[in-house]
N, C-alpha and C positions, 0 to 999 in steps of 0.2 A: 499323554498329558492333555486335559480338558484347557478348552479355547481362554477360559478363565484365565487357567492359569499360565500360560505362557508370558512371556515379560513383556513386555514394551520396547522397542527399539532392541536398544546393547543388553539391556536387563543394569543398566549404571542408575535409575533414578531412587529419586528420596522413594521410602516407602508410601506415604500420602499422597506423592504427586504422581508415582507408578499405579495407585491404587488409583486415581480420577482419570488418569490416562488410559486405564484399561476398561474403566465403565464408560470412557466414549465410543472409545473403537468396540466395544460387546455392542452398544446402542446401534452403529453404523452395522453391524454385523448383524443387526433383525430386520433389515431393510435388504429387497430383493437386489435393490443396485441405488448408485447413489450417485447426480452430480453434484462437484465441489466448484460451487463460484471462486476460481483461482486466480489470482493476483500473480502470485508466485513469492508471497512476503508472507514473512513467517508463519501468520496464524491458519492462514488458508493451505497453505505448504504441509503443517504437521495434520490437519484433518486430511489433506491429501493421504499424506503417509499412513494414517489409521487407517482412511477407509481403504487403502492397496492393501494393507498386511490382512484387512478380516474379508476381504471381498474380490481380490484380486483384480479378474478385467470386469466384474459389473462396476466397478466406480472408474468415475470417468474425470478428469478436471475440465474446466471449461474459462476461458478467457475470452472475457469483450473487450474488443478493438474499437474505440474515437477516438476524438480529436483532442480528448483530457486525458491518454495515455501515453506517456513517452513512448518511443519508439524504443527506446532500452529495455523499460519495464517489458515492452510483450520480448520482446528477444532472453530477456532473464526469466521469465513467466516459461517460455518455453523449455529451457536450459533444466529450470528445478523439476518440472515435472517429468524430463527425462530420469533429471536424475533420482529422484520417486521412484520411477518405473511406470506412471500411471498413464493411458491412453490421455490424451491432449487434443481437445477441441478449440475453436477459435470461434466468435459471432461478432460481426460486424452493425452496429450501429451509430446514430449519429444524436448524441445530450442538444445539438444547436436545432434541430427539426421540433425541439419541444419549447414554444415561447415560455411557459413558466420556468424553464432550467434559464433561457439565456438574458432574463430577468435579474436573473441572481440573489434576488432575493434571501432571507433568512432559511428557507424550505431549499434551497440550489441542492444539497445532499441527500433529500427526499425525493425530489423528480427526479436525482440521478441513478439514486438505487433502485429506485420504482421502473425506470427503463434497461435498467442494466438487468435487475434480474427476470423482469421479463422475460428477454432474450433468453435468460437460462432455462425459465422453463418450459421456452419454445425448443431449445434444441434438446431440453432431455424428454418431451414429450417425441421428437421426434428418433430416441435412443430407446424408447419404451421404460424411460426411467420415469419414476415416480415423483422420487425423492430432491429436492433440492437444499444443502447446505452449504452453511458461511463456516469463516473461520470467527464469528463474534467470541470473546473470550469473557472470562467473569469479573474484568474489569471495566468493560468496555460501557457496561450502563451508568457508571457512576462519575464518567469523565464528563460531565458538563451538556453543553449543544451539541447532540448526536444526531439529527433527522433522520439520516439515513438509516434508523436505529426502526424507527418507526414503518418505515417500508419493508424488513426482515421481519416484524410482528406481522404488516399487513398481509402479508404474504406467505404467511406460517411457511417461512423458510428452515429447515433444521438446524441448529445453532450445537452442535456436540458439547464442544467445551463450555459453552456457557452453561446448559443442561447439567456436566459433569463436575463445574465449579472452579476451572481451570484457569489459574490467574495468569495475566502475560508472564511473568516471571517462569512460570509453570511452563510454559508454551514453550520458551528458551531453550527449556529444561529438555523437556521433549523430543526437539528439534535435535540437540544436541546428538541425545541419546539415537536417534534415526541418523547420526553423522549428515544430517543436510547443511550445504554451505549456509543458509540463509538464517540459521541459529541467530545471528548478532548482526541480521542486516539494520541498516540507517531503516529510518520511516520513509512515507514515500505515499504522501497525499494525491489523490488528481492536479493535473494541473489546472483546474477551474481553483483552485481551495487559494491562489497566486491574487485571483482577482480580487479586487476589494467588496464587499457586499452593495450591491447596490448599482455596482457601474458594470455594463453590458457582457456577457464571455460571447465573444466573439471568435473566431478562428483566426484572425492576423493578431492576436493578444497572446492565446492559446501557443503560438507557433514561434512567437517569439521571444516566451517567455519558456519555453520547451529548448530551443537555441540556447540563451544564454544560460541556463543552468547544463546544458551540455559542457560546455566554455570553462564554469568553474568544477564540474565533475571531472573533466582533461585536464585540470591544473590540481589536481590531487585534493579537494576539498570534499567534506562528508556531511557536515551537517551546514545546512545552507538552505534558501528560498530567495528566488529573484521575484519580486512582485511587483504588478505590473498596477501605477499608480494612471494609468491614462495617456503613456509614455513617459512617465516617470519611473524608471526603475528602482525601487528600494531593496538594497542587497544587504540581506540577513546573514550573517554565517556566527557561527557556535562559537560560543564562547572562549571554546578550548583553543581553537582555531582562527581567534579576531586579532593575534598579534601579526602572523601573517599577511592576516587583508589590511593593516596598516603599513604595510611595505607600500613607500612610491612606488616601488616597480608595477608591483598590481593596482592600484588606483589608477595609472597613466594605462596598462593592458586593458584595464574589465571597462574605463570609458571607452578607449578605444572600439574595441571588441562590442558593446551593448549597442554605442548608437550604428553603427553599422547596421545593427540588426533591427534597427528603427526606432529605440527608444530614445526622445529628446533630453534625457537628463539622466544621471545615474548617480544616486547616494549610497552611501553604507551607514546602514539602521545602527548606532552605538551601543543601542541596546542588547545589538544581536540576535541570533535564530529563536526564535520559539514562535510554535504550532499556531495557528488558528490568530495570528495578528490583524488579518482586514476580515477573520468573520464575528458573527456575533456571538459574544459569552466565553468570546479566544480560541475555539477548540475545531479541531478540522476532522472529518471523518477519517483516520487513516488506519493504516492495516497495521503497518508498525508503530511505536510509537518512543522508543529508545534510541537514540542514533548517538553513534561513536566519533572521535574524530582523531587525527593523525596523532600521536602526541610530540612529532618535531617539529621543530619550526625553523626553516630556513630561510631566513631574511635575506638574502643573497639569492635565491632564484631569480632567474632572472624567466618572464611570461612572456610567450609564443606573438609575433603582429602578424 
């Protein structure tokens, strides 16, 4: 059977979205070797996946390590790319060494991609790789304030799916089909996207704004942002999931719990979760952009002191 034709994943997908799936990974497959700027969140997860099934060990994933990555993220970054099969690199940098990132400015997601994939094409210059791609998908250009959108063009980074016409939903789809746990992960911003525009990213912000969304990720919450107002913490969580954060028990815990962690004041935003709240135009660069949440609700929990 010709490389064409073999299926994609399980061979489970729609015909249209088997057919865009198989013209990315053919695309990754005229490329000698390929690294994948890998997150470990969906989109970059199933370009993982393509480029292992047409290219085996010349593609490589690769994850940059700062001070705007949870410590979760790289330990689940690691996790998926096991479970890929695909070789997994690590590069260490720092978004706070560059004064226009820690500006914060409307651009904070351009100086951050512009340094992040840097690093990628340092360490796949030094894998003898050529190539560097994202997981950008073919909905990604029409969500609004994307910068970081702009450093992927500047940089003629390979972009598969978007090349192939591959809507997130598609991407899902994909996932799916490759059985990767991260098919229906939550989204999962940097933790700079927390600070408001305008006001410093700092590493004591950074660290404690990484903290307390640890806090409600251990008390079973999925769609959430703790954002860091200057020591004001304004706590977002999803709609589906706000009859919960109006439980006294959790209002008396997550004060408890935040200012410990240094912040002087802790609200819950009424309005609830959604993306890109302190940047401009509302929209945060993130990899996922779907997030799920619990559908119980037990007002009777009683939260961890």
């Amino acid at each position: 059977m010709s490389q064409n034709a073999r299926p994609v994943g399980d061979g489970s997908l729609a015909p249209e979205t088997a057919a865009k799936a198989a013209t990315a990974r053919d695309a990754l497959g005229e490329r000698d070797g390929v690294l994948v700027a890998f997150s470990g969140g969906v989109d970059s997860a199933v370009v993982a996946a393509l480029a292992a099934d047409v290219l085996g060990d010349d593609a490589v994933a690769c994850t940059a390590r700062s001070e705007t990555l949870p410590a979760a993220e790289l330990a689940d970054a690691e996790r998926v790319a096991d479970e890929i099969g695909i070789p997994h690199e690590t590069v260490t940098f720092s978004e706070l060494d560059d004064p226009n990132f820690v500006a914060n400015d409307g651009d904070r997601c351009y100086h951050c991609r512009t340094m992040r994939l840097g690093k990628m094409y340092e360490t796949a210059k030094d894998l003898g790789i050529d190539t560097v791609c994202d997981g950008t998908n073919a909905d990604d250009p029409g969500e609004g304030h994307r910068p970081g959108l702009r450093a992927v063009e500047e940089l003629d980074v390979f972009s598969p799916l978007l090349d192939a016409g591959v809507s997130k939903e598609e991407v899902r789809a994909i996932a799916d089909a490759y059985d990767l746990s991260v098919a229906d992960k939550p989204s999962m911003a940097c933790l700079s996207s927390r600070i408001p525009t305008g006001l410093e990213v700092t590493e004591e912000r950074l660290s404690r704004v990484e903290k307390a969304e640890r806090v409600l990720r251990e008390w079973g919450f999925e769609g959430f942002r703790v954002r860091d107002h200057d020591g004001l913490a304004r706590v977002e969580i999803a709609p589906e999931e706000l009859e919960r954060a109006l439980d006294p028990a959790f209002a008396d815990a997550v004060h408890e719990h935040l200012t410990d962690l240094g912040f002087e004041y802790v609200t819950l935003d009424m309005a609830g979760y959604r993306t890109g709240s302190v940047s401009p135009g509302g929209d945060e660069d993130e990899e996922n952009s779907d997030g799920s949440a619990d559908d119980g609700v037990d007002l009777g929990r009683r939260y961890p002191r």
